[in-house]
C-alpha positions as CSV (number, residue, x, y, z in Angstrom):
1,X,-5.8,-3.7,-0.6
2,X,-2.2,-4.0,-2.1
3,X,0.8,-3.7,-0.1
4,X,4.7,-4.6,-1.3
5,X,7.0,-5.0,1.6
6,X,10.5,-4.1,1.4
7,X,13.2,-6.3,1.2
8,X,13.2,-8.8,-1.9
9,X,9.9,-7.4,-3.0
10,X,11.5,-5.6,-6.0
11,X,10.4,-4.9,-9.9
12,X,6.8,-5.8,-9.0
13,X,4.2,-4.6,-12.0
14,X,0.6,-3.1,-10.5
15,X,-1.4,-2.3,-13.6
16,X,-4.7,-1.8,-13.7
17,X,-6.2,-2.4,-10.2
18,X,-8.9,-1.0,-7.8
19,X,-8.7,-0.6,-4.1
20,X,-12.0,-0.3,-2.7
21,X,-13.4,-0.6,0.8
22,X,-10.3,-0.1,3.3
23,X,-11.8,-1.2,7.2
24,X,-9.5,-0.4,9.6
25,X,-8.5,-3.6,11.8
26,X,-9.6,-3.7,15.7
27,X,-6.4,-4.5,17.4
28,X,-3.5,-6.7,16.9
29,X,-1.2,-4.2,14.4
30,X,1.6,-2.1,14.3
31,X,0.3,1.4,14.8
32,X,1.8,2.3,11.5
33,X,0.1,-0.6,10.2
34,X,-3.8,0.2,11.9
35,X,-4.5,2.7,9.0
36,X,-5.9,0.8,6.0
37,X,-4.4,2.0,2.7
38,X,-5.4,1.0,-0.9
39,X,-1.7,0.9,-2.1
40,X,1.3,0.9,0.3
41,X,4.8,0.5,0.0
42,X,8.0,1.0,1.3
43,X,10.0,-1.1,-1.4
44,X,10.9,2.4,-4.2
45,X,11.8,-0.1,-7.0
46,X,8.7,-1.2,-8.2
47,X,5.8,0.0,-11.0
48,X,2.3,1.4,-10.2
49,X,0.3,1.9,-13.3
50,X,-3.6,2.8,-14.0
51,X,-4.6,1.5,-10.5
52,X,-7.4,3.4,-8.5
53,X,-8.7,3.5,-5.0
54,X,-12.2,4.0,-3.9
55,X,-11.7,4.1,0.6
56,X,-12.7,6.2,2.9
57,X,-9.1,5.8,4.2
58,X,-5.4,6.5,3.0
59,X,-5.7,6.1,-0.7
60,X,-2.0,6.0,-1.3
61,X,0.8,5.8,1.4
62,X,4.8,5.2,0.1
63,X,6.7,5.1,2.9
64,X,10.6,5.4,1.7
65,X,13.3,5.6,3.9
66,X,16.2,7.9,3.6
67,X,19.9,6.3,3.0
Protein backbone atom coordinates (compact mmCIF):
# COMPACT_ATOMS: atom_id res chain seq x y z
CA UNK A 1 0.00 0.00 0.00
CA UNK A 2 1.22 3.61 -0.48
CA UNK A 3 0.97 6.19 1.99
CA UNK A 4 2.86 9.91 2.04
CA UNK A 5 2.95 11.49 5.37
CA UNK A 6 2.71 15.11 5.91
CA UNK A 7 5.33 17.25 6.76
CA UNK A 8 8.41 17.19 4.33
CA UNK A 9 6.84 14.58 2.21
CA UNK A 10 6.07 17.10 -0.62
CA UNK A 11 6.22 16.95 -4.78
CA UNK A 12 6.23 13.19 -4.56
CA UNK A 13 5.39 11.54 -8.31
CA UNK A 14 2.93 8.12 -8.04
CA UNK A 15 2.56 6.93 -11.58
CA UNK A 16 1.57 3.95 -12.55
CA UNK A 17 1.03 1.69 -9.45
CA UNK A 18 -1.42 -1.00 -8.13
CA UNK A 19 -2.60 -1.44 -4.60
CA UNK A 20 -3.81 -4.79 -4.11
CA UNK A 21 -4.63 -6.89 -1.04
CA UNK A 22 -5.23 -4.29 1.97
CA UNK A 23 -5.32 -6.72 5.46
CA UNK A 24 -6.28 -4.80 8.22
CA UNK A 25 -3.63 -4.94 11.13
CA UNK A 26 -4.67 -6.77 14.56
CA UNK A 27 -3.73 -4.21 17.10
CA UNK A 28 -1.04 -1.88 17.75
CA UNK A 29 -2.39 1.35 15.48
CA UNK A 30 -3.95 4.58 15.63
CA UNK A 31 -7.56 3.96 15.07
CA UNK A 32 -7.41 6.27 12.14
CA UNK A 33 -4.59 4.20 11.08
CA UNK A 34 -6.48 0.41 11.59
CA UNK A 35 -8.21 0.77 8.16
CA UNK A 36 -5.94 -0.39 5.37
CA UNK A 37 -6.00 1.92 2.30
CA UNK A 38 -4.38 1.49 -1.11
CA UNK A 39 -3.29 5.19 -1.37
CA UNK A 40 -3.36 7.56 1.60
CA UNK A 41 -2.32 10.88 2.21
CA UNK A 42 -2.53 13.88 4.14
CA UNK A 43 0.48 15.78 2.43
CA UNK A 44 -2.07 18.02 -0.65
CA UNK A 45 1.18 18.80 -2.63
CA UNK A 46 1.96 15.81 -4.29
CA UNK A 47 1.04 13.85 -7.87
CA UNK A 48 -1.14 10.71 -8.18
CA UNK A 49 -1.22 9.48 -11.73
CA UNK A 50 -2.61 6.05 -13.48
CA UNK A 51 -2.41 4.14 -10.17
CA UNK A 52 -5.17 1.57 -9.34
CA UNK A 53 -6.34 -0.40 -6.32
CA UNK A 54 -7.65 -3.81 -6.15
CA UNK A 55 -8.80 -4.12 -1.78
CA UNK A 56 -11.56 -5.12 -0.34
CA UNK A 57 -10.79 -1.97 1.92
CA UNK A 58 -10.55 1.91 1.49
CA UNK A 59 -9.34 2.31 -2.05
CA UNK A 60 -8.48 5.86 -1.67
CA UNK A 61 -8.39 8.02 1.60
CA UNK A 62 -6.84 11.92 1.37
CA UNK A 63 -7.09 13.16 4.50
CA UNK A 64 -6.41 17.27 4.25
CA UNK A 65 -6.71 19.47 6.99
CA UNK A 66 -8.33 22.82 6.88
CA UNK A 67 -6.00 26.12 7.53
Amino acid sequence: MFFVETGIDKVNVLVGNLGAGAIPPYSGMIEKDQEPTGFGTAAPHNLWRDNAVATDSVGWYFHFRST
